[in-house]
C-alpha positions as CSV (number, residue, x, y, z in Angstrom):
1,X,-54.7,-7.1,-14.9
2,X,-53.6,-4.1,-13.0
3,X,-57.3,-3.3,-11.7
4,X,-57.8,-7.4,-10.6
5,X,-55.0,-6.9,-8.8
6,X,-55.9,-3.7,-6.6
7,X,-59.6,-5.5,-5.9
8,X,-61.2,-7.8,-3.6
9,X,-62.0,-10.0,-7.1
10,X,-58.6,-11.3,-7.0
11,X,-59.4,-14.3,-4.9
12,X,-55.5,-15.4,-4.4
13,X,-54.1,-11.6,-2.8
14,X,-55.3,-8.5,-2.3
15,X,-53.6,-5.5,-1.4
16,X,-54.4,-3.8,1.6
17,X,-52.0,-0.8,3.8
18,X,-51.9,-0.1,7.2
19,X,-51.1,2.8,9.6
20,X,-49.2,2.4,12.6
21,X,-49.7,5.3,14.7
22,X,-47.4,6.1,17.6
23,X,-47.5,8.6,19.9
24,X,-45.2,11.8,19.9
25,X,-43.1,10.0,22.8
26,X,-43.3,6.4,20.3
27,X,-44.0,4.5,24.1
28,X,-47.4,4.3,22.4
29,X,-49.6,2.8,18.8
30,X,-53.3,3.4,18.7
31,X,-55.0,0.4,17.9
32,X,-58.5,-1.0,17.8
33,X,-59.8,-4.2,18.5
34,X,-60.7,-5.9,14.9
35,X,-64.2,-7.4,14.9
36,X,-63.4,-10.0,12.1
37,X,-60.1,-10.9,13.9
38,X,-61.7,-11.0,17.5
39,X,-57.9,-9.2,18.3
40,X,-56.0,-5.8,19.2
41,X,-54.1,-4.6,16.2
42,X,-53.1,-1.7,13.7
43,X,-55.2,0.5,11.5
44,X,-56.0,-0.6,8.2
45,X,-57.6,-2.0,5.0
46,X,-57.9,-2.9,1.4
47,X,-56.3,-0.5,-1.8
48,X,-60.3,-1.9,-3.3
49,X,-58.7,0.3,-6.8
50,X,-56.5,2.5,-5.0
51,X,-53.2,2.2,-5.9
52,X,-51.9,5.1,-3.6
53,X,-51.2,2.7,-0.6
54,X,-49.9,5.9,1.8
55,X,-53.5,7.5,1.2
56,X,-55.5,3.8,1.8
57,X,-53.5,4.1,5.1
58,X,-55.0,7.7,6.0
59,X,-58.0,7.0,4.5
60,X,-58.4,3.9,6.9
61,X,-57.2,5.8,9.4
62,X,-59.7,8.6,9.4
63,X,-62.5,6.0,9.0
64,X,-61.7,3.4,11.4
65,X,-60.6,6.0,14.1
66,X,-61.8,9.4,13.5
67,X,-58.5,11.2,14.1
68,X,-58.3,14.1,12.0
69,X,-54.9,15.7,12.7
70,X,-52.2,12.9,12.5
71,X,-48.9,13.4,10.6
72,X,-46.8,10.8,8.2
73,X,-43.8,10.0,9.7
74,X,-42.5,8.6,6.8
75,X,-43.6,8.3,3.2
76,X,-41.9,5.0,2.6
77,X,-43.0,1.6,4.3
78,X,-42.2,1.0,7.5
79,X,-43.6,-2.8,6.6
80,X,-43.8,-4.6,3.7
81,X,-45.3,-8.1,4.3
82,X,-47.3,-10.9,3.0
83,X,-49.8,-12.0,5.2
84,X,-51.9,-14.9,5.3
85,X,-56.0,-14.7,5.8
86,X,-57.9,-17.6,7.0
87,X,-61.5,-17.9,5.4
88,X,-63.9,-15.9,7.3
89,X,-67.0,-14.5,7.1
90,X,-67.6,-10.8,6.2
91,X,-71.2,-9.2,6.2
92,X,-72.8,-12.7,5.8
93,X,-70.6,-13.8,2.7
94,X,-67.5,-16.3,2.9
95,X,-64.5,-14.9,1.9
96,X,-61.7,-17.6,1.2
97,X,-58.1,-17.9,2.7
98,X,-55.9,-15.3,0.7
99,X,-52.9,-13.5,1.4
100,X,-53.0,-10.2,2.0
101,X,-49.7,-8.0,0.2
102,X,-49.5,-5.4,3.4
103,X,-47.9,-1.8,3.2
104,X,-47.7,-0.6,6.2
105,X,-46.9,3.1,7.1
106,X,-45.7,5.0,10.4
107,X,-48.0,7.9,11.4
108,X,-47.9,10.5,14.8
109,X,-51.0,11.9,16.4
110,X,-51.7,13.2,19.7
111,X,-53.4,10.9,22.1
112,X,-55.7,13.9,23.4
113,X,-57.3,13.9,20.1
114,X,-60.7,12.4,20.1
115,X,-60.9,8.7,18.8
116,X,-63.9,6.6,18.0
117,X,-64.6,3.5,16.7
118,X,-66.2,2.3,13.4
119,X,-69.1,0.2,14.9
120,X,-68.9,-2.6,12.0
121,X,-65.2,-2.9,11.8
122,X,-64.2,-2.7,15.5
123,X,-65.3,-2.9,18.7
124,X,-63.1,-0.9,20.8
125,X,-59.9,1.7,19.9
126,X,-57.2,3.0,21.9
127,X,-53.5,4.0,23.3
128,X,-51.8,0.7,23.9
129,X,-47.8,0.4,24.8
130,X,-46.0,-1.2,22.4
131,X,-45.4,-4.5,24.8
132,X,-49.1,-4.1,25.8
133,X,-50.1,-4.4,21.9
134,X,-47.6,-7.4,21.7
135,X,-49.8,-9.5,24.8
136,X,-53.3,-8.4,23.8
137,X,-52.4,-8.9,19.7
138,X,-54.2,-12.6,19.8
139,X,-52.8,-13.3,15.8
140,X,-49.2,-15.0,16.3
141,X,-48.6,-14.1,12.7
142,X,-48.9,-10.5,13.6
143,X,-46.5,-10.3,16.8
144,X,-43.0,-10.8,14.4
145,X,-44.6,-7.9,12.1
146,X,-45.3,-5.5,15.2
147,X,-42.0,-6.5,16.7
148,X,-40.4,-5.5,13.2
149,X,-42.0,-2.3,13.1
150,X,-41.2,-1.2,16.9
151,X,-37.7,-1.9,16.6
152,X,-37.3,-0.2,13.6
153,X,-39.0,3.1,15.3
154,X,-36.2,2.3,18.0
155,X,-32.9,1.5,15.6
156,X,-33.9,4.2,13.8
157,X,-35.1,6.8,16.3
158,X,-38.0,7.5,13.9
């Protein structure tokens, strides 16, 4: 059904969308550093119902950073990609390997805003270049999907 497919309950994919947020100059993405993943990386989460990916990107984006005044860039994709999860544990509870369907979305914001973290998700948050994200990014999998996404902002002067 259309509601399995927008909820953790599907055990096989779930959809989740993601914010990469660059700077005004795009020389930098805010990122935090993912608990779960023990790595640097973008903003984002699951649709859990949602099936407005753009607004589960700002949504996430408000919760995981605190940034209140950030602009879309674009309202289509930047990213579409399907991402393998390895089993982990979340909140005490294994959750098995999946693959996650990702929609990922270009944002702007202003890196004098205030940013914070969101204690159970990450760890630490903040301006990294986009060659400084691709060394601390410890998820090989993620590196071709960053790299995708920066030179698009480049080819395409977005």
């Amino acid at each position: 059904s259309k509601e399995q497919v927008l909820t953790r309950d599907n055990e096989l994919c779930h959809l989740c969308s993601s914010a990469f947020i660059v700077n005004p100059q795009r020389t930098k993405v805010l990122c935090i550093y993912h608990n779960i993943y023990n790595s640097w990386g973008w903003v984002g989460g699951h649709a859990d119902g949602d099936d407005d990916m753009i607004y589960v990107a700002q949504k996430e984006t408000k919760e995981e950073t605190s940034l209140k005044n950030f602009k879309v860039v674009k309202t289509e994709p930047i990213a579409i990609d399907s991402l393998s999860v390895l089993g982990h544990f979340k909140r005490g509870k294994y959750v098995p390997a999946h693959t996650h369907l990702s929609f990922a979305y270009l944002f702007e914001a202003d890196e004098s805003e205030q940013i914070s973290i969101k204690e159970n998700e990450n760890s630490n948050i903040g301006w990294l270049e986009f060659d400084e994200l691709l060394r601390k990014s410890t998820e090989p999998h993620m590196l071709n999907v960053y790299k995708k996404i920066i030179e698009r902002i480049r080819k395409e002067n977005l």
